[in-house]
Backbone bond lengths (Angstrom), bond angles and torsions (degrees), N, CA, C in turn:
res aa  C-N    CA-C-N  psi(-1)  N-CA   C-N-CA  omega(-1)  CA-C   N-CA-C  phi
1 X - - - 1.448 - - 1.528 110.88 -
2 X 1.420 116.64 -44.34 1.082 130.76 179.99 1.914 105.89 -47.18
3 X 1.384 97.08 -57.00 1.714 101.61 168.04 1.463 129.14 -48.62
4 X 0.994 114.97 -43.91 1.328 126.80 -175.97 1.828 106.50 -78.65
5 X 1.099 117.38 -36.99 1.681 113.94 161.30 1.279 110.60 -70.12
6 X 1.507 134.76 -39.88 1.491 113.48 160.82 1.225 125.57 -52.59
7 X 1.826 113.92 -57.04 1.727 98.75 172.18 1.276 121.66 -66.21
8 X 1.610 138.12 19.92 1.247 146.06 -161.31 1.865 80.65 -101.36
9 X 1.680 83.70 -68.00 1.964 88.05 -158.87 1.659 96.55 -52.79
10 X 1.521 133.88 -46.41 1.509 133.83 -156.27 1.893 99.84 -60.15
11 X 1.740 130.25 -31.32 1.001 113.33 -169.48 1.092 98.66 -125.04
12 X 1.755 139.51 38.21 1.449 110.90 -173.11 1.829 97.13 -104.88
13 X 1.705 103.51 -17.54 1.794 84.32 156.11 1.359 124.26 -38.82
14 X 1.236 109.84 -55.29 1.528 130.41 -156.42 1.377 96.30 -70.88
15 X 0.955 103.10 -63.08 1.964 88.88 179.64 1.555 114.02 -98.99
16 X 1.220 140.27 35.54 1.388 139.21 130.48 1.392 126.52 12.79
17 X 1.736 103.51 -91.41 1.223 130.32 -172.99 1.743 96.99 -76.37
18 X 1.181 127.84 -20.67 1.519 128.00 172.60 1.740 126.10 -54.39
19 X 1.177 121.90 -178.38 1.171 117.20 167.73 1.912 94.14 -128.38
20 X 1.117 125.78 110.57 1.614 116.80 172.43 1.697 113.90 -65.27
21 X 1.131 103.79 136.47 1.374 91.11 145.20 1.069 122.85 -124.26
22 X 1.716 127.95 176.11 1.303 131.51 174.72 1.490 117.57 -85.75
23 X 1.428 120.83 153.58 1.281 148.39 -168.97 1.810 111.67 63.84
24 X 1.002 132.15 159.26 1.250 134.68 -170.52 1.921 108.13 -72.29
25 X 1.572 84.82 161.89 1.554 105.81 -163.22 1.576 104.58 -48.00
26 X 1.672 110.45 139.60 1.310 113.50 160.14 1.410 108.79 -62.84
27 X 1.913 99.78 158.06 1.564 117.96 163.03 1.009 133.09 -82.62
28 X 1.410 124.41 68.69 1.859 112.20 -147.68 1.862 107.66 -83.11
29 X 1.250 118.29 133.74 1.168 117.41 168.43 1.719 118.66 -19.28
30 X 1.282 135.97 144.18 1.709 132.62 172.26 1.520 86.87 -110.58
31 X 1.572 88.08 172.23 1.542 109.01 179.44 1.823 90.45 -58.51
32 X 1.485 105.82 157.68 1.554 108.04 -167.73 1.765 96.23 -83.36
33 X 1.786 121.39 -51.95 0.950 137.75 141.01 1.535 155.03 -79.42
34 X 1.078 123.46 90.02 1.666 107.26 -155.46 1.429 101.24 -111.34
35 X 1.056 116.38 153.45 1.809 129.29 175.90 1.826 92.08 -109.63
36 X 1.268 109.17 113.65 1.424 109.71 163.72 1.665 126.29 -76.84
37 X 1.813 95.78 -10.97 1.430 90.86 174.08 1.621 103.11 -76.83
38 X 1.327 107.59 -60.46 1.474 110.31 -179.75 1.330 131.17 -8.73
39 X 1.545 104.46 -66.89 1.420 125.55 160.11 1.098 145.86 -2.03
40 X 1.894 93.79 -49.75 1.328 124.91 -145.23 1.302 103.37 -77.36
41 X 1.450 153.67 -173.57 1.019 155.43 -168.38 1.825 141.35 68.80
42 X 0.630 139.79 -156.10 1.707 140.09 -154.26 1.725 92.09 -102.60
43 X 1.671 102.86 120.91 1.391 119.60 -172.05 1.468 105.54 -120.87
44 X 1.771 132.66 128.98 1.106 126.32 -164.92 1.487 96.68 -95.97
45 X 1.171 151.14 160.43 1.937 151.75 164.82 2.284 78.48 -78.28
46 X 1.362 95.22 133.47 1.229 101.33 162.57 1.681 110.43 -107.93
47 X 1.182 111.68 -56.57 1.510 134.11 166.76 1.260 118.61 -141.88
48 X 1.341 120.94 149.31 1.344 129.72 -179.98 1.497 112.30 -131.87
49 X 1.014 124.25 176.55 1.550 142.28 123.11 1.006 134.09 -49.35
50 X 1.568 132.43 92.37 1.951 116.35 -161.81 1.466 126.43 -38.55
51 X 0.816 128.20 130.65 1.546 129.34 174.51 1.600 128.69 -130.17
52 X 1.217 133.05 128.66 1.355 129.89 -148.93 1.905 98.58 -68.57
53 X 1.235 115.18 -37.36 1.258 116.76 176.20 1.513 123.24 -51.60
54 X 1.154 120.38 -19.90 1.368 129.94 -151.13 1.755 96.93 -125.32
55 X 0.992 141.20 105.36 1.640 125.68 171.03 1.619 109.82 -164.55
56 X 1.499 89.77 38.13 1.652 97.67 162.64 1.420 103.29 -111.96
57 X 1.776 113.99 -140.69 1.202 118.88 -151.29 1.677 96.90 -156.12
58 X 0.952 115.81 133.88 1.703 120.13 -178.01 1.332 102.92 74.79
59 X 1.435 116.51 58.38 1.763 105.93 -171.65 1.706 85.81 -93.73
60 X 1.425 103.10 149.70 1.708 122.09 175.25 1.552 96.81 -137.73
61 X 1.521 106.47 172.18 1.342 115.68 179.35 1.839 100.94 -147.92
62 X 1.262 128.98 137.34 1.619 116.64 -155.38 2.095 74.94 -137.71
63 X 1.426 105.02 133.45 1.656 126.00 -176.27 1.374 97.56 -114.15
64 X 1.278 117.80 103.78 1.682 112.21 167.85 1.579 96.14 -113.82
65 X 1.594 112.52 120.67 1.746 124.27 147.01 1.208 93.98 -32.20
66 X 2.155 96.18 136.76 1.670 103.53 150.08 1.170 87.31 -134.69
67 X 1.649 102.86 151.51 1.632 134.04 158.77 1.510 116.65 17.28
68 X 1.602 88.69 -58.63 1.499 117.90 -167.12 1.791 116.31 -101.78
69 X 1.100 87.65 56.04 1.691 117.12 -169.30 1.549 109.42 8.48
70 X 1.168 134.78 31.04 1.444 167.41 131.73 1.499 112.14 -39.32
71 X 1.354 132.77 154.19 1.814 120.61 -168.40 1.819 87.97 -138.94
72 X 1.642 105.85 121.92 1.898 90.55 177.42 1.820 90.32 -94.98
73 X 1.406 96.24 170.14 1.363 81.60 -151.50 1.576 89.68 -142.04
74 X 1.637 132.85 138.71 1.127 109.61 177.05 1.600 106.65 -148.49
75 X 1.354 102.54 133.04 1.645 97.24 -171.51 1.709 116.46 -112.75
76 X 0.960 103.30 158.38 1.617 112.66 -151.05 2.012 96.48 -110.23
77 X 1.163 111.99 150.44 1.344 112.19 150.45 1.706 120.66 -175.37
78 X 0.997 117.06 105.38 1.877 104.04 167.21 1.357 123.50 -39.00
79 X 1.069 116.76 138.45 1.194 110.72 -168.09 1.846 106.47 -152.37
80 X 1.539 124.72 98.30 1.501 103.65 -170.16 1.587 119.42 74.98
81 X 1.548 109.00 12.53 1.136 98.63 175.18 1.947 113.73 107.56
82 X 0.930 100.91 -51.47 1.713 122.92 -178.52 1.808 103.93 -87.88
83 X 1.306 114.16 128.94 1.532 115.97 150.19 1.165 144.96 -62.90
84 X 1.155 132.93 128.53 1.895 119.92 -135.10 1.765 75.67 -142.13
85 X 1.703 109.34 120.28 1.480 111.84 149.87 1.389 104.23 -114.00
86 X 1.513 97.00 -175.37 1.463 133.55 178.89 1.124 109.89 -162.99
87 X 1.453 115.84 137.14 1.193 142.14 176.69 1.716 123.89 -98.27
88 X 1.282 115.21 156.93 1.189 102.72 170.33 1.795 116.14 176.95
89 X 1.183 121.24 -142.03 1.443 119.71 178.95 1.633 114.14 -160.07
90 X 1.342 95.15 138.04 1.733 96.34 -166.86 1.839 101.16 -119.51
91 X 0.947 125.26 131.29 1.788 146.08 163.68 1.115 118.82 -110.91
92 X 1.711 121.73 138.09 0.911 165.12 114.24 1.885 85.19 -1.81
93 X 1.267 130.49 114.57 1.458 128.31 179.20 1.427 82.52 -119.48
94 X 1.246 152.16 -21.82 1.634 136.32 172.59 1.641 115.58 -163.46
95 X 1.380 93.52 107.30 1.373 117.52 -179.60 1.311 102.37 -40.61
96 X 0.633 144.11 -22.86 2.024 142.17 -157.43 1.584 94.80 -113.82
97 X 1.329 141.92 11.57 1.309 147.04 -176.65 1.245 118.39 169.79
98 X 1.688 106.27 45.90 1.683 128.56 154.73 1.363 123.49 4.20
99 X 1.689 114.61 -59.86 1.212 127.86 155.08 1.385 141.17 -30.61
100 X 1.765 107.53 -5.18 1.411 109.32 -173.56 1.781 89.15 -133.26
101 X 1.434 92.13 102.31 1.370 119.09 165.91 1.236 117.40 -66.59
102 X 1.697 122.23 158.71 1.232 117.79 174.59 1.471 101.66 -139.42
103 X 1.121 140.52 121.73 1.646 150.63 160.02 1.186 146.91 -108.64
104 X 0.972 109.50 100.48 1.774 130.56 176.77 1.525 121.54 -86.68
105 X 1.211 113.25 131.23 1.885 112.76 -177.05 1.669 84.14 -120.13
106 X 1.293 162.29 5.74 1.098 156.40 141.13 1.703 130.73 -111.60
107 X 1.179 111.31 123.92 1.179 139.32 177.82 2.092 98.36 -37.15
108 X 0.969 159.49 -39.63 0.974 168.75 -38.59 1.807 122.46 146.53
109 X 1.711 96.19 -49.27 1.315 91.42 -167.70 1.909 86.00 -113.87
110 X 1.496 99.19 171.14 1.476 99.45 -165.47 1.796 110.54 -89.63
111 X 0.948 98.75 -178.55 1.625 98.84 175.04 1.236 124.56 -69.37
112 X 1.881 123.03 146.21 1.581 102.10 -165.01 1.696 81.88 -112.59
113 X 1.216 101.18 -179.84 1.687 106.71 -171.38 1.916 91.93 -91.42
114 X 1.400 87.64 135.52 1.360 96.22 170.37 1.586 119.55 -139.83
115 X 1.067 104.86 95.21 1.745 112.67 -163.21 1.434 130.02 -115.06
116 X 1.044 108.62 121.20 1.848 122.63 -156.57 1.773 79.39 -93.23
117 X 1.641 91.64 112.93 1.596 107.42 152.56 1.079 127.42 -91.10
118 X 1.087 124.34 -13.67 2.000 127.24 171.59 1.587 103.87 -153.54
119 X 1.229 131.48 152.77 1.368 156.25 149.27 0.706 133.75 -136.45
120 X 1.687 149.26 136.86 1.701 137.77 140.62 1.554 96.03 -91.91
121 X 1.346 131.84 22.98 1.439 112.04 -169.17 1.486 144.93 83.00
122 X 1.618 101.06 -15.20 1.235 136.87 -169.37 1.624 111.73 -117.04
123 X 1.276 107.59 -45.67 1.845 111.12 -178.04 1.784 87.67 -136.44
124 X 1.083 112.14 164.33 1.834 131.36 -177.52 1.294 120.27 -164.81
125 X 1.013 112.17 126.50 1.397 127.47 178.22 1.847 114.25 -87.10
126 X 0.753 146.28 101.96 1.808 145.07 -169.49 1.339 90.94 -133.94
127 X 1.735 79.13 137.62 2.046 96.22 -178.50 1.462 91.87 -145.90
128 X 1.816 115.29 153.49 1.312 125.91 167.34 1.004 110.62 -159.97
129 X 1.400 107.18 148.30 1.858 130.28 -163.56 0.810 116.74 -173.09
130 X 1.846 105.48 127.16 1.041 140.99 166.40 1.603 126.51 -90.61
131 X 1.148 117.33 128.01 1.582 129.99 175.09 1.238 110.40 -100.43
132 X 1.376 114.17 127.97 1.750 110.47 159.34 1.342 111.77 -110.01
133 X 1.746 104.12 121.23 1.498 109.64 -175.87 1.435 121.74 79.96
134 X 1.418 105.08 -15.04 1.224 99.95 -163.01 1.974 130.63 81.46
135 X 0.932 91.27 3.15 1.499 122.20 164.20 1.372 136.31 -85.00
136 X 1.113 126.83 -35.14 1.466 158.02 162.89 1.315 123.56 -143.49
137 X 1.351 121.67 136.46 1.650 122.01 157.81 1.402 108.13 -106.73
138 X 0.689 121.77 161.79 1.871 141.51 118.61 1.762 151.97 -82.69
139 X 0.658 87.94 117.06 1.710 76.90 -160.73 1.402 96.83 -124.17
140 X 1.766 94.71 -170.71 1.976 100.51 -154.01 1.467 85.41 -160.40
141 X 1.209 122.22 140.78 1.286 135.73 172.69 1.368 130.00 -131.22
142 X 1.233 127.22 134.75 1.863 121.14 -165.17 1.684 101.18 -137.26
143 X 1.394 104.70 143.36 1.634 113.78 165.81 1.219 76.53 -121.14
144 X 2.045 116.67 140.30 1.251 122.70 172.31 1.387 76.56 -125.03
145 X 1.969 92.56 162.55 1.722 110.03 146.73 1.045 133.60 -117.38
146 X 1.025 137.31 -174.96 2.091 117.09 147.25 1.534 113.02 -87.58
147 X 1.680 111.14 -6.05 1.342 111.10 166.90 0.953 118.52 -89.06
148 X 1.472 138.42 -146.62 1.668 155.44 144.22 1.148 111.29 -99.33
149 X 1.487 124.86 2.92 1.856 129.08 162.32 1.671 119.46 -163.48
150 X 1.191 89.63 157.77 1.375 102.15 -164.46 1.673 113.00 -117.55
151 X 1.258 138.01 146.22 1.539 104.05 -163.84 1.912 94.41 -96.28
152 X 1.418 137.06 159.02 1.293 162.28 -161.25 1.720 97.48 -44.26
153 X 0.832 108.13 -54.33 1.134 109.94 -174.98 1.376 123.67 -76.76
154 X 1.068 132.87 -12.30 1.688 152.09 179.24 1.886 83.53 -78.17
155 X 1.705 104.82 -72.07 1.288 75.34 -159.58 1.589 128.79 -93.46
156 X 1.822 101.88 16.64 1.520 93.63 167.61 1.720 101.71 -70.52
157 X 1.189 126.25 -37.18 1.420 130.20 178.43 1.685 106.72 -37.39
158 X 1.130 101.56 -56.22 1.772 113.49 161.49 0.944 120.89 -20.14
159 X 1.538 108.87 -76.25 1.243 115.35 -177.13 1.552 138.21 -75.11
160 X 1.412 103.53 -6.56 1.548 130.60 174.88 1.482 107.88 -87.66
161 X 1.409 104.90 -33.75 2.072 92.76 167.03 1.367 82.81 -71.54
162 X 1.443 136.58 -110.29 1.012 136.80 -158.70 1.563 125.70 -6.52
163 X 1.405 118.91 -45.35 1.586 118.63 173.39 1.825 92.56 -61.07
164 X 1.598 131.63 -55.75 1.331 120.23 -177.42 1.016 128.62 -46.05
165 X 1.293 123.59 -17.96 1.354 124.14 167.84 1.268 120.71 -97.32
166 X 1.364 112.25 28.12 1.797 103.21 175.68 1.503 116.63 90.03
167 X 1.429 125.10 -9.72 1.265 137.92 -133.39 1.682 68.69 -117.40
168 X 1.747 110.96 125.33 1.261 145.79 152.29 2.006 112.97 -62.94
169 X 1.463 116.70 68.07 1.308 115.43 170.72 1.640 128.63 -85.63
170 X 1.464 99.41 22.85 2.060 101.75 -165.99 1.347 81.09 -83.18
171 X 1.035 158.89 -28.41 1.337 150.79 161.41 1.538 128.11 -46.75
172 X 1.216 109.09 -34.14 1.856 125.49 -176.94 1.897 105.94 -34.61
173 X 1.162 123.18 135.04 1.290 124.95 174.92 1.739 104.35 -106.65
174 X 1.298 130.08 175.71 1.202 111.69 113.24 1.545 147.95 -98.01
175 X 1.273 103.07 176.43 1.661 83.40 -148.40 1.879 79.34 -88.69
176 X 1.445 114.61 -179.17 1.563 119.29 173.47 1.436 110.26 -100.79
177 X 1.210 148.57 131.67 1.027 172.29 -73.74 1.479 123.57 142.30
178 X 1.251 128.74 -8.77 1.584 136.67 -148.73 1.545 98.29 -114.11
179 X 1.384 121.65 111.16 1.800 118.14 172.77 1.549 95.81 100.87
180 X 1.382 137.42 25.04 1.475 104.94 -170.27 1.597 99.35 -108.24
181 X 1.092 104.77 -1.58 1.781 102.78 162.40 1.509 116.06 -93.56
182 X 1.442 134.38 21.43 0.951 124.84 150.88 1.540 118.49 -79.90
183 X 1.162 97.89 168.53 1.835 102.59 154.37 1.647 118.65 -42.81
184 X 1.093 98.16 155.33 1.864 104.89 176.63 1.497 107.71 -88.06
């Protein structure tokens, strides 16, 4: 018991704004085939899973190929008025299932799983989760577009793969999107 209140106090910063659950992360199906070039380009947040990182408004995420078949990766969000990025780098974590991305915005900390369960290229589903111990996960869930909306039914569809895979979506918001081509 004593253990489990230490790894309680070591991650409850980290998952705060989260909802935990118990036993370790589901295996959710990946895209069966994915083109990572395809991919690549300017991604709108349609809905998510709340996450403490994320709590602006017009959040995007932009995938540029490098050289080194590596993706730099940079995500956008208003936040308070002001535009707030982050930078970072996305991998290919297993050649034999392309589909399971890996992303880091610090030099330091390791890659988190970032895994596209469905695409045509056009709308995407990406989910990632972390387990500690195997005792609890956390996880994070995204409907992207290439727009700033998606029509109702696209993304209850979303969220119904996602419920098939085990994946807890009664939480899903949408994200806000409305005014982000104005001025700041």
């Amino acid at each position: 018991m004593k253990a489990l209140l230490v790894v309680l106090a070591l991650f409850l910063p980290i998952i705060n704004a989260q909802v935990p659950h118990w036993g370790p992360c589901p295996e959710p199906v990946t895209q069966p085939v994915f083109n990572l070039k395809k991919f690549m380009g300017r991604w709108f947040e349609i809905a998510k899973l709340p996450a403490q990182f994320e709590r602006g408004r017009c959040i995007e995420t932009n995938f540029t190929l490098k050289l080194d078949g590596t993706a730099h990766v940079v995500s956008s969000e208003i936040l308070k008025g002001e535009l707030k990025t982050i930078e970072g780098t996305a991998v290919v974590e297993d050649k034999r299932n392309p589909a399971k991305l890996g992303i880091s915005f610090s030099y330091v900390l390791p890659y988190t799983p970032y895994w596209i369960l469905s695409t045509d290229y056009v709308k995407a589903l990406a989910y990632s989760c972390t387990d500690v111990l195997r005792l609890f996960h956390v996880d994070f869930a995204w409907i992207l577009g290439r727009t700033r909306s998606l029509p109702a039914a696209t993304i209850d569809h979303g969220k119904e793969v996602f419920t098939n895979n085990n994946i807890d979506v009664s939480r899903m918001i949408l994200s806000r999107q409305q005014g982000c081509d104005k001025d700041l």
